[in-house]
PyMOL Python script that loads the backbone (N, CA, C, O; Angstrom):
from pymol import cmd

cmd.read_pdbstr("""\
ATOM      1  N   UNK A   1       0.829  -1.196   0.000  1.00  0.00           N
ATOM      2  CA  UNK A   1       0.000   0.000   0.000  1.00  0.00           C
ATOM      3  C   UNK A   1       0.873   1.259   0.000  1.00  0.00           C
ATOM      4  O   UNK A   1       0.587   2.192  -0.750  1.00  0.00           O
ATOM      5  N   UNK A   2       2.080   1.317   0.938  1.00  0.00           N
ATOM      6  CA  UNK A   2       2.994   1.661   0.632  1.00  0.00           C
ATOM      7  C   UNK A   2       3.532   2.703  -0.978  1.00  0.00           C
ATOM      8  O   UNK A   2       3.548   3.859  -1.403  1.00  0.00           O
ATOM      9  N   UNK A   3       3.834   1.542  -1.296  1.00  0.00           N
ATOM     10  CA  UNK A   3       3.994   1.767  -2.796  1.00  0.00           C
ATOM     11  C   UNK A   3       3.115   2.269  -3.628  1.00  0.00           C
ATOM     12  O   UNK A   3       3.538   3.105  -4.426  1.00  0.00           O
ATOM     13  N   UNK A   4       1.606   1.883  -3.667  1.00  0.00           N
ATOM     14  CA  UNK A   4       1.244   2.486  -4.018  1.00  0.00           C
ATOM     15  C   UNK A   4       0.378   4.038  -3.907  1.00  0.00           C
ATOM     16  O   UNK A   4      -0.443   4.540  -4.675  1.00  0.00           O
ATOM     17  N   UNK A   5       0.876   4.462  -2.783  1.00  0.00           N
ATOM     18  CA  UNK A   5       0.978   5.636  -2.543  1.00  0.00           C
ATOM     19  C   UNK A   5       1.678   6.683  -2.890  1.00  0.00           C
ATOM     20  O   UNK A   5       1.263   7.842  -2.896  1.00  0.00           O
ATOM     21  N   UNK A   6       2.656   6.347  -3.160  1.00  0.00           N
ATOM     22  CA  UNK A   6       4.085   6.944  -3.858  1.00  0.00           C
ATOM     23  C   UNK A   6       4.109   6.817  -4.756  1.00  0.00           C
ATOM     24  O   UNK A   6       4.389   7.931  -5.198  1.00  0.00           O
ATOM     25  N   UNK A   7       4.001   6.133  -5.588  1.00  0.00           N
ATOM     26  CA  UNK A   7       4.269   5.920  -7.362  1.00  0.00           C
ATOM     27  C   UNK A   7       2.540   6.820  -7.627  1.00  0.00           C
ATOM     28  O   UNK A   7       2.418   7.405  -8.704  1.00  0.00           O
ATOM     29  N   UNK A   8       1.713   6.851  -6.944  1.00  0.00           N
ATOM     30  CA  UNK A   8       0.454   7.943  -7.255  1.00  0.00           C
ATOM     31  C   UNK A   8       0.316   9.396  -6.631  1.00  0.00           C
ATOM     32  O   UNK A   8      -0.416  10.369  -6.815  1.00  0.00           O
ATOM     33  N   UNK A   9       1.355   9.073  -5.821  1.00  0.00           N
ATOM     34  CA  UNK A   9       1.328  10.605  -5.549  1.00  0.00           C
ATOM     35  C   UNK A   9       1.241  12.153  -6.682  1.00  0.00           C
ATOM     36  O   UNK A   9       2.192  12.548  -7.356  1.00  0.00           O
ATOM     37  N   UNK A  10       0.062  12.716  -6.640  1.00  0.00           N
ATOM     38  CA  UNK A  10       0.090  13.450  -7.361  1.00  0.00           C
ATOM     39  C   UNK A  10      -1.168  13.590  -8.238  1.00  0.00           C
ATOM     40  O   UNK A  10      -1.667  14.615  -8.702  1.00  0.00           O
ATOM     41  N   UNK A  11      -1.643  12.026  -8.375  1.00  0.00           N
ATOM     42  CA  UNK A  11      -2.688  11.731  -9.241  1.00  0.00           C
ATOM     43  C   UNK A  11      -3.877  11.712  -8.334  1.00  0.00           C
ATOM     44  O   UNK A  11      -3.890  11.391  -7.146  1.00  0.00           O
ATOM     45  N   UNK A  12      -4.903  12.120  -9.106  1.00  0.00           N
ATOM     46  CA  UNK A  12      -6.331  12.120  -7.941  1.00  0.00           C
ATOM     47  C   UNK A  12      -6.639  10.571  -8.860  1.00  0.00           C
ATOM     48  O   UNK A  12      -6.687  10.293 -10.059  1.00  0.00           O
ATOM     49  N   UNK A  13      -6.813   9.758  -7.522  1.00  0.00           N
ATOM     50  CA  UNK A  13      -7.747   8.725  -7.295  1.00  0.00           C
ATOM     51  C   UNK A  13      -8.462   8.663  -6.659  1.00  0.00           C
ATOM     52  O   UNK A  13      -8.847   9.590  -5.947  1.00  0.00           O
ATOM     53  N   UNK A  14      -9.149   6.924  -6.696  1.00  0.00           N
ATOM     54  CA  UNK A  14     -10.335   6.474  -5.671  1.00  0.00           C
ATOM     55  C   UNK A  14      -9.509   6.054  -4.292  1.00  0.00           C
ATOM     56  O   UNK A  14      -9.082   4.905  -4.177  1.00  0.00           O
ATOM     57  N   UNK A  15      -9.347   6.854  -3.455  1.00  0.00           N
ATOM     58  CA  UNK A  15      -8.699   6.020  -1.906  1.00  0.00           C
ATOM     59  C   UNK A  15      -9.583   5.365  -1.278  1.00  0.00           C
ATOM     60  O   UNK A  15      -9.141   5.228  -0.138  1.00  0.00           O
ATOM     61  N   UNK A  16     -10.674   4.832  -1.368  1.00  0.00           N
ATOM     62  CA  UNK A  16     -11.425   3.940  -0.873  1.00  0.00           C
ATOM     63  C   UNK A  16     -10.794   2.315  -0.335  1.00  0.00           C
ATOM     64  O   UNK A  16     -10.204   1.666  -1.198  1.00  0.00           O
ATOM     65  N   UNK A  17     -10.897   1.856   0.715  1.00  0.00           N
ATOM     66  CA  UNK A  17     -10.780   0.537   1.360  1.00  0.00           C
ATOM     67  C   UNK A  17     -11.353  -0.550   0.249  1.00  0.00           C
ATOM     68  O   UNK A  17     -10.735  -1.560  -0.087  1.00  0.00           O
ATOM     69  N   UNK A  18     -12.388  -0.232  -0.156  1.00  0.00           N
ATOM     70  CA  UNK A  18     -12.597  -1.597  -0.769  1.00  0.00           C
ATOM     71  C   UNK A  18     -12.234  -1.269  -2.789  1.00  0.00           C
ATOM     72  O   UNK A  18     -12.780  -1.864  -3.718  1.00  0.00           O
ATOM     73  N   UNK A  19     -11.186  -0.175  -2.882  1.00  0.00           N
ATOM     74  CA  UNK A  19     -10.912  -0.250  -4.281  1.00  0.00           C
ATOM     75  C   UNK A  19      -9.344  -0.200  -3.749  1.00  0.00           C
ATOM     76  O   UNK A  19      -8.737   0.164  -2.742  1.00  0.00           O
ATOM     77  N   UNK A  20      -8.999  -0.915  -5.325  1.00  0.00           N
ATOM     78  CA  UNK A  20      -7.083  -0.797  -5.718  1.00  0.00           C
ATOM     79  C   UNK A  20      -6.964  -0.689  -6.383  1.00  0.00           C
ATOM     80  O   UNK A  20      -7.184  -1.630  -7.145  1.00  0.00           O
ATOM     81  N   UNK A  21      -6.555   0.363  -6.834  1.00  0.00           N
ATOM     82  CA  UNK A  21      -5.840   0.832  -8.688  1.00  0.00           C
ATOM     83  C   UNK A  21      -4.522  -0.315  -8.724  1.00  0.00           C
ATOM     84  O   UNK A  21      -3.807  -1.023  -8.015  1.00  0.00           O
ATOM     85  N   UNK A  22      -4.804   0.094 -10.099  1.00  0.00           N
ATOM     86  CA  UNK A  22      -3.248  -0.590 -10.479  1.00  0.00           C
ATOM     87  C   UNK A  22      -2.049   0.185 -10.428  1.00  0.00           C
ATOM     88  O   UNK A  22      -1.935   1.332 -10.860  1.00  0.00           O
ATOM     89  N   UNK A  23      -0.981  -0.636  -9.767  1.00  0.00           N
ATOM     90  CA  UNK A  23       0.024  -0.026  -9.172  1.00  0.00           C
ATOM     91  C   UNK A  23       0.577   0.558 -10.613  1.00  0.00           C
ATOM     92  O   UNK A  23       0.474  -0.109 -11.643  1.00  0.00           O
ATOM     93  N   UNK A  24       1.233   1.997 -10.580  1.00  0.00           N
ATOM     94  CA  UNK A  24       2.194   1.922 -12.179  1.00  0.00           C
ATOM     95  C   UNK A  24       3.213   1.245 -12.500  1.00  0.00           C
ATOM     96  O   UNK A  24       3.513   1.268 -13.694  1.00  0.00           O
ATOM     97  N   UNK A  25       3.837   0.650 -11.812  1.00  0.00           N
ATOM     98  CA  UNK A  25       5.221  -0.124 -11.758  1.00  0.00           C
ATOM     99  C   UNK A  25       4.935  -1.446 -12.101  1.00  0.00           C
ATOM    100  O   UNK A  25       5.740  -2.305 -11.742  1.00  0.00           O
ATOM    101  N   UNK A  26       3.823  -1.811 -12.803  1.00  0.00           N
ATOM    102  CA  UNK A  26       3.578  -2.866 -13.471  1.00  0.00           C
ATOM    103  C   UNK A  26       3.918  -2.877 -14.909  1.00  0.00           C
ATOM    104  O   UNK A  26       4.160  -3.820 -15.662  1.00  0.00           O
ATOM    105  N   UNK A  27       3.876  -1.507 -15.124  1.00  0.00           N
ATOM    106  CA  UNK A  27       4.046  -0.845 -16.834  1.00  0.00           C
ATOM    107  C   UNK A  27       5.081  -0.960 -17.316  1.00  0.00           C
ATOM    108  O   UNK A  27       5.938  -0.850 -16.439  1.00  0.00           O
ATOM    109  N   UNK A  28       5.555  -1.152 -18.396  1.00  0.00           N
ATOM    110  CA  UNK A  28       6.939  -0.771 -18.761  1.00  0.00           C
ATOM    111  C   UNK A  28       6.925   0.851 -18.519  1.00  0.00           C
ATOM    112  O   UNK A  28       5.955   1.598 -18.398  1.00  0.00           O
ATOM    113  N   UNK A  29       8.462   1.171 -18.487  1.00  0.00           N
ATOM    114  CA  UNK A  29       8.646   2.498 -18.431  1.00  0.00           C
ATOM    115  C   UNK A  29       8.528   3.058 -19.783  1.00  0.00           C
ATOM    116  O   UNK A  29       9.081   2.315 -20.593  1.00  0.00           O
ATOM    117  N   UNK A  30       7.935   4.241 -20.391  1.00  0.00           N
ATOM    118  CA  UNK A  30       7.365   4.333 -21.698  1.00  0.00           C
ATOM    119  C   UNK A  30       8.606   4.948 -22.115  1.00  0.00           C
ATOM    120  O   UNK A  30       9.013   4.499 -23.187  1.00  0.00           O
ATOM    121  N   UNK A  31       9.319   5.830 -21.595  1.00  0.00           N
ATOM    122  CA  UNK A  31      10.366   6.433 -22.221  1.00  0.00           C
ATOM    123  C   UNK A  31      11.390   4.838 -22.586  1.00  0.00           C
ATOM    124  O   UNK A  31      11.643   5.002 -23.780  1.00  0.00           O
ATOM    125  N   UNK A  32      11.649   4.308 -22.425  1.00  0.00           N
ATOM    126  CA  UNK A  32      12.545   3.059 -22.723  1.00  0.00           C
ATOM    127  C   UNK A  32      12.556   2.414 -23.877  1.00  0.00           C
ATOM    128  O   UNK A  32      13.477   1.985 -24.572  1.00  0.00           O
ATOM    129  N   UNK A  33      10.875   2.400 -24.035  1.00  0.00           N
ATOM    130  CA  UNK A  33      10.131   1.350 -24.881  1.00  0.00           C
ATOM    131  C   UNK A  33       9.945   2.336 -25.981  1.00  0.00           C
ATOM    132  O   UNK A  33       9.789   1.862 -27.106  1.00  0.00           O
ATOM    133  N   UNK A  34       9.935   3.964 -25.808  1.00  0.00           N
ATOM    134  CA  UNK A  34       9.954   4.887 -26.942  1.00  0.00           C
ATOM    135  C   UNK A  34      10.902   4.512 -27.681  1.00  0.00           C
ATOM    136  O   UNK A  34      10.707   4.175 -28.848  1.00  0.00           O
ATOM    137  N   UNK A  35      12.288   4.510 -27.016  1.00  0.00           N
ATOM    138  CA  UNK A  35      13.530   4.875 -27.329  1.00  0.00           C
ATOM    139  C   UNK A  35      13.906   3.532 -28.441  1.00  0.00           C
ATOM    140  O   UNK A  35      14.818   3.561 -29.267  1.00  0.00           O
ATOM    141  N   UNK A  36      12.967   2.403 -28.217  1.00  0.00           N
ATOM    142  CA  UNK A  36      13.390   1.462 -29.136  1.00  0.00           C
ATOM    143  C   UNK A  36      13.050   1.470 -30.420  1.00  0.00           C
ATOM    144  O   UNK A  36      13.445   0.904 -31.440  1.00  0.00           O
ATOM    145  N   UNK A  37      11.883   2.564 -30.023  1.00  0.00           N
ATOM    146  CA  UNK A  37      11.339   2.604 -31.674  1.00  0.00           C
ATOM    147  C   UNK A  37      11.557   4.004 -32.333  1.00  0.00           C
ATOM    148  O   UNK A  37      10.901   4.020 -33.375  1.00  0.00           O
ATOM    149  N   UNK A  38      12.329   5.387 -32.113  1.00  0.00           N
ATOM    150  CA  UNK A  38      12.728   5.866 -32.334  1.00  0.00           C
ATOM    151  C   UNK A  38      13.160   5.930 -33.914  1.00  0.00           C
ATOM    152  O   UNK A  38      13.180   6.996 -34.531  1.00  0.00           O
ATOM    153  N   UNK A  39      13.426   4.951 -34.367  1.00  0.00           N
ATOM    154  CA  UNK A  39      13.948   4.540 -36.036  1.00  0.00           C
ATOM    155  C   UNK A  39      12.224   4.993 -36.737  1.00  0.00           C
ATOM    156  O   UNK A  39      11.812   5.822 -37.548  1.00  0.00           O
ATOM    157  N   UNK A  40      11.751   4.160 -36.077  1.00  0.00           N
ATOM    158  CA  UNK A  40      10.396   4.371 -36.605  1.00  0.00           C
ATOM    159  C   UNK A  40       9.256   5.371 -36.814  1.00  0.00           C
ATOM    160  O   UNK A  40       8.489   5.514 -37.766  1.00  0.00           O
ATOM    161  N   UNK A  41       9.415   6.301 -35.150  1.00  0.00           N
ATOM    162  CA  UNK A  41       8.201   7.195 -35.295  1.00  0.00           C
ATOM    163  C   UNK A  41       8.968   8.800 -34.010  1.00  0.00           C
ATOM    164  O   UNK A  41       9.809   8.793 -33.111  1.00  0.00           O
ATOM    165  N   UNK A  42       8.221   9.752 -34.537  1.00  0.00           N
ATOM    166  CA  UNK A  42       8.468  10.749 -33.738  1.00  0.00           C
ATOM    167  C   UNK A  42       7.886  11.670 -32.876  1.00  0.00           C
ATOM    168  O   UNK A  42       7.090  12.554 -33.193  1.00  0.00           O
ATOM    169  N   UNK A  43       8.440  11.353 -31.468  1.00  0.00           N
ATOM    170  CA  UNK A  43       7.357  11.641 -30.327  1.00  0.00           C
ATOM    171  C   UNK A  43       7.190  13.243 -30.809  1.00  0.00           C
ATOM    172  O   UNK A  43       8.066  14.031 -31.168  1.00  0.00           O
ATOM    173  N   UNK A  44       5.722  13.431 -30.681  1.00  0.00           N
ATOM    174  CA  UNK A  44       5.337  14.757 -31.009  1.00  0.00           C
ATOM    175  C   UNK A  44       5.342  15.518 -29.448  1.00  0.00           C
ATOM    176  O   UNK A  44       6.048  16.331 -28.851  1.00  0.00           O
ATOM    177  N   UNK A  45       3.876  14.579 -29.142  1.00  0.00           N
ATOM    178  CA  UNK A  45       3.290  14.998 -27.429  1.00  0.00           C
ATOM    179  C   UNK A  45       3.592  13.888 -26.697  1.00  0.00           C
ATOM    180  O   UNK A  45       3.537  12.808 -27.285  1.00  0.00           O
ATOM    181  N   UNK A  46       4.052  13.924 -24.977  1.00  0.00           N
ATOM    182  CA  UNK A  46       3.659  13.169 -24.310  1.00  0.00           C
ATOM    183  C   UNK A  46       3.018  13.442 -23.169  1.00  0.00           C
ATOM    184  O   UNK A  46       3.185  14.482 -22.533  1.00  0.00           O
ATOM    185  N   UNK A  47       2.155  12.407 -22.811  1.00  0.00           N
ATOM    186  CA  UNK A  47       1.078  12.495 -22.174  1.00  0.00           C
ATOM    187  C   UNK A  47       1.141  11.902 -20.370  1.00  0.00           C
ATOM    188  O   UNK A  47       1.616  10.830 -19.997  1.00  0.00           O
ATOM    189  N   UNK A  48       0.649  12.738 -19.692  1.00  0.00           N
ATOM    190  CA  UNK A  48       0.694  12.028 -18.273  1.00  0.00           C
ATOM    191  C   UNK A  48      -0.878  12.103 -17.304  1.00  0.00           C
ATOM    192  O   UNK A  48      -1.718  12.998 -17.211  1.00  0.00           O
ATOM    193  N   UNK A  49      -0.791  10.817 -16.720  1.00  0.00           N
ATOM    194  CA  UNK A  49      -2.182  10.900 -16.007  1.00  0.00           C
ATOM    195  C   UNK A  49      -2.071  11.574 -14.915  1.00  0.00           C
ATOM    196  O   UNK A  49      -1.094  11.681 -14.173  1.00  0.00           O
ATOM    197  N   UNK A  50      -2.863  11.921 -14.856  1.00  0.00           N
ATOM    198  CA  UNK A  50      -3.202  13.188 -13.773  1.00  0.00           C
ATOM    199  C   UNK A  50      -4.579  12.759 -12.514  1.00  0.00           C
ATOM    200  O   UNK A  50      -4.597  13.089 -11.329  1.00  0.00           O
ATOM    201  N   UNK A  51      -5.798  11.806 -13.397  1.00  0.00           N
ATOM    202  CA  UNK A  51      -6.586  11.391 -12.704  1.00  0.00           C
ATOM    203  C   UNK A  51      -7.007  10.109 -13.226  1.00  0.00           C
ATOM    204  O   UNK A  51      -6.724   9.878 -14.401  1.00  0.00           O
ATOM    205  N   UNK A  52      -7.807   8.991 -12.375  1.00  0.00           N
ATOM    206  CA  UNK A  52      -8.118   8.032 -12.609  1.00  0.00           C
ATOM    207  C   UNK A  52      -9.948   7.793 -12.216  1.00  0.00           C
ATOM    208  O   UNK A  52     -10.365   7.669 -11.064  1.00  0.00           O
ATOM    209  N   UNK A  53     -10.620   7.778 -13.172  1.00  0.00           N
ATOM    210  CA  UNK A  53     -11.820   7.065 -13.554  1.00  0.00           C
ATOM    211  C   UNK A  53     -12.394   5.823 -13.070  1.00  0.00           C
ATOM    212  O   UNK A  53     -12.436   4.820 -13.782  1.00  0.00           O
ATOM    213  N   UNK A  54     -12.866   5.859 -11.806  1.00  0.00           N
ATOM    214  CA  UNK A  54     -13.425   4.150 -11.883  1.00  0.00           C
ATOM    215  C   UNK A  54     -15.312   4.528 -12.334  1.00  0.00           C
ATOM    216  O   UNK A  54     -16.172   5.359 -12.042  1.00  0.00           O
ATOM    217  N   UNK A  55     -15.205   3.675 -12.935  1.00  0.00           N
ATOM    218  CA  UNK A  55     -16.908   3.507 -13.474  1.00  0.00           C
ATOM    219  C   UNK A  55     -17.650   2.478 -12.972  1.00  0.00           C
ATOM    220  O   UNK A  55     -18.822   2.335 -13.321  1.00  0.00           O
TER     221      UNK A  55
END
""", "prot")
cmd.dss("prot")
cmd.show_as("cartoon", "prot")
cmd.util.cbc("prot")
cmd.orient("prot")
C-alpha cells in the first residue's frame, strides 16, 4: 500500500478501502520502450495521467 501511494502521488484517485488501482510499476517504463522505436516514429506529445476514472 505503501507503494502504491508513492508511485500515485500526485494523481487524484479512488482512496477507498474496498478499491485498488493498479500499481504503475507494473508498466513498462514508456520512455525506454519509446527509445526502441525511435527509427520508426516521432514523439510529437507526451502524455501524463493526472486522474483516474473508476466507473
Amino acid at each position: 500500500m505503501d507503494d502504491l501511494a508513492r508511485q500515485t502521488a500526485g494523481i487524484e484517485r479512488c482512496k477507498d478501502k474496498g478499491i485498488l488501482d493498479e500499481i504503475p510499476s507494473v508498466y513498462k517504463n514508456i520512455d525506454k520502450v519509446m527509445s526502441f522505436q525511435k527509427d520508426m516514429v516521432e514523439v510529437v506529445h507526451t502524455l501524463k495521467q493526472i486522474i483516474n476514472i473508476i466507473d
